[in-house]
N, C-alpha and C positions, 0 to 999 in steps of 0.2 A: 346829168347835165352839168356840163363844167360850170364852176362859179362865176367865169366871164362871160358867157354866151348869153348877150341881152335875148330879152322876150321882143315876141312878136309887140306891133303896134296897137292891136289890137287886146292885148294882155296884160298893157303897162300898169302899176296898179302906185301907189306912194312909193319910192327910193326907199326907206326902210323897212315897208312891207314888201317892196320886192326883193331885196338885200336878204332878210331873213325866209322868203321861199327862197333863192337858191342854194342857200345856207341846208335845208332842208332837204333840198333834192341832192346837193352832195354827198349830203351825211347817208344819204338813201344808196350811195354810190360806194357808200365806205370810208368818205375822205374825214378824217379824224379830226382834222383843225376843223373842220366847219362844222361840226360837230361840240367841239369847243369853245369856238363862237357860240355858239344858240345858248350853251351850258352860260356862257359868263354874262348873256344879256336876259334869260331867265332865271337865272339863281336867287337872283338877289329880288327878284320880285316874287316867284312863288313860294321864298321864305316866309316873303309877308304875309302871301295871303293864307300858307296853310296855318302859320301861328296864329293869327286870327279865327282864321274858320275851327280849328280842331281842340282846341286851347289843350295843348297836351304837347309841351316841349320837348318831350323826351320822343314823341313818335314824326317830329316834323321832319329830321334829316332823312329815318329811312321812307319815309313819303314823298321827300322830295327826291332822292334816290331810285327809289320805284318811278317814279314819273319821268326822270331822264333816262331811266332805263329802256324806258319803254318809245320814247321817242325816239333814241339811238336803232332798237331794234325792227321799229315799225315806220320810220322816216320813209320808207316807201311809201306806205298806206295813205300818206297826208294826200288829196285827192285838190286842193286848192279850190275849196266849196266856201272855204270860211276862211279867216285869215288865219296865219301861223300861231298866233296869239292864242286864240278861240281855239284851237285844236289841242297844243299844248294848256291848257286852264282848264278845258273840257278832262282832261287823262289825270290831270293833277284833283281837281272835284272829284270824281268816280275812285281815288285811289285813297284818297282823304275820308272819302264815306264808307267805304272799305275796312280802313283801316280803326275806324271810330265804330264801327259793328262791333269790333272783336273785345271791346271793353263795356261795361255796363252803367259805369258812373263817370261825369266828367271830371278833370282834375284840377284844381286853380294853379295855374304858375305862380308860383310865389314870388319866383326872383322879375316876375313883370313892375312888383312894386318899388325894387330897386334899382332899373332900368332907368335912367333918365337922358332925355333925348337934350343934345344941345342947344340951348337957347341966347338970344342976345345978352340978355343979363340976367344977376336972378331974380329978380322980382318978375321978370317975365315969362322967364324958366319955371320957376314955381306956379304960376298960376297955368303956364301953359302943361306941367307934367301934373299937375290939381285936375284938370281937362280932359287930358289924356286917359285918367285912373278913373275918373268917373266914366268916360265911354266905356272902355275895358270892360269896366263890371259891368256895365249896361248894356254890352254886346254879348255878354257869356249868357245872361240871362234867355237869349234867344235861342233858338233850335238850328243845329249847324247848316239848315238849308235857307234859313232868314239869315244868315250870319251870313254865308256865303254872298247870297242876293246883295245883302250890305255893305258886305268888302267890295266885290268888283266893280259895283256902281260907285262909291265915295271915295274908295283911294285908289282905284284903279282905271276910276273914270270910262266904264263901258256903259255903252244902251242894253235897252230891257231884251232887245233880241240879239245881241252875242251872248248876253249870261245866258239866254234861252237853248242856245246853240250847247255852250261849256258847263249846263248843268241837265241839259235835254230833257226840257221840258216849254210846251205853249209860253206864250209869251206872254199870255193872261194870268198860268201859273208863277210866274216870274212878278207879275206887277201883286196880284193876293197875294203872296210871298212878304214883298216889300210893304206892303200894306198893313198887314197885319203888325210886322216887324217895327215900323214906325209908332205903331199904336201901343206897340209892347214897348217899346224904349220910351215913349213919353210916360210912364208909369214908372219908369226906371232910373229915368234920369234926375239929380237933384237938382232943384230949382227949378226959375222959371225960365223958359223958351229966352228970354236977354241975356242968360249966363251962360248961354252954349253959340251965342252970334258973334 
């Protein structure tokens, strides 16, 4: 399907969820820029989430490598059941857990502590990167399918049944997931519930 050939009336779905299926159905076609597109509006998000989910810096590129690999090769297969998002996040989890088999102990990023995100001043800076390093630790704590659960829901803002969808699993499993995770992070995190609002 060429990238201008609107969808039926019937099929209309949001402009950049239907932006990125044609993008998909091109890439499915061969066409290498829209292919490049997809690359340059999920790169920078499934860095996030696999540094997050995997805590192991040195295995995120070729994960997130594999994961575009695999969309580039299987862009056909996207069946338009779920959204683009949900299917690409779905290949990225399954590659991520993959990948985190083949090791036995997790690793702490160290240069996470050096990392500082820009802020309006520093006193704001500091208390916001103080925040930052406490969640960190307090997410490494968790098992990489609660971690998961907790990335896509809080910084990537999905409901309990697209993660249900991108980690294929009930969407009961999804909410026990999250539940437990919340009950392991309040054990984890310092202070009290005022110092993290």
């Amino acid at each position: 399907m060429p990238l201008t050939q609107p969808l039926p009336d019937h099929a209309r779905v949001p402009a950049p969820e239907a932006d990125e299926v044609r993008l998909v159905a091109a890439a499915a076609g061969g066409d290498l820029r829209a292919f490049e597109a997809l690359y340059r509006i999920y790169q920078p998000r499934l860095t996030r989430f696999l540094e997050r989910m995997m805590r192991r810096p040195s295995l995120v590129d070729e994960v997130l490598d594999d994961t575009l690999l695999v969309v580039w090769h299987r862009a056909a297969s996207y069946n338009g059941r779920s959204k683009v998002s949900t299917w690409i996040f779905a290949i990225a989890y399954r590659k991520a857990l993959k990948a985190l088999q083949r090791f036995d102990e997790p690793v702490d990023d160290d240069g996470a502590d050096l990392r500082a995100e820009p802020g309006p001043g520093p006193e704001q800076q500091l208390s916001h990167e103080q925040l930052r390093l406490g969640l960190l630790r307090a997410l490494q704590g968790l098992s990489a399918e609660q971690r998961a659960v907790v990335d896509l829901t809080y910084f990537h803002g999905l409901g309990y049944r697209e993660i249900a969808d991108i980690v294929d699993c009930p969407i009961d499993t999804v909410k026990t997931r999250m539940f437990h995770a919340r009950r392991r992070l309040k054990t984890l995190l310092p202070g009290g519930r005022e110092d993290w609002l």
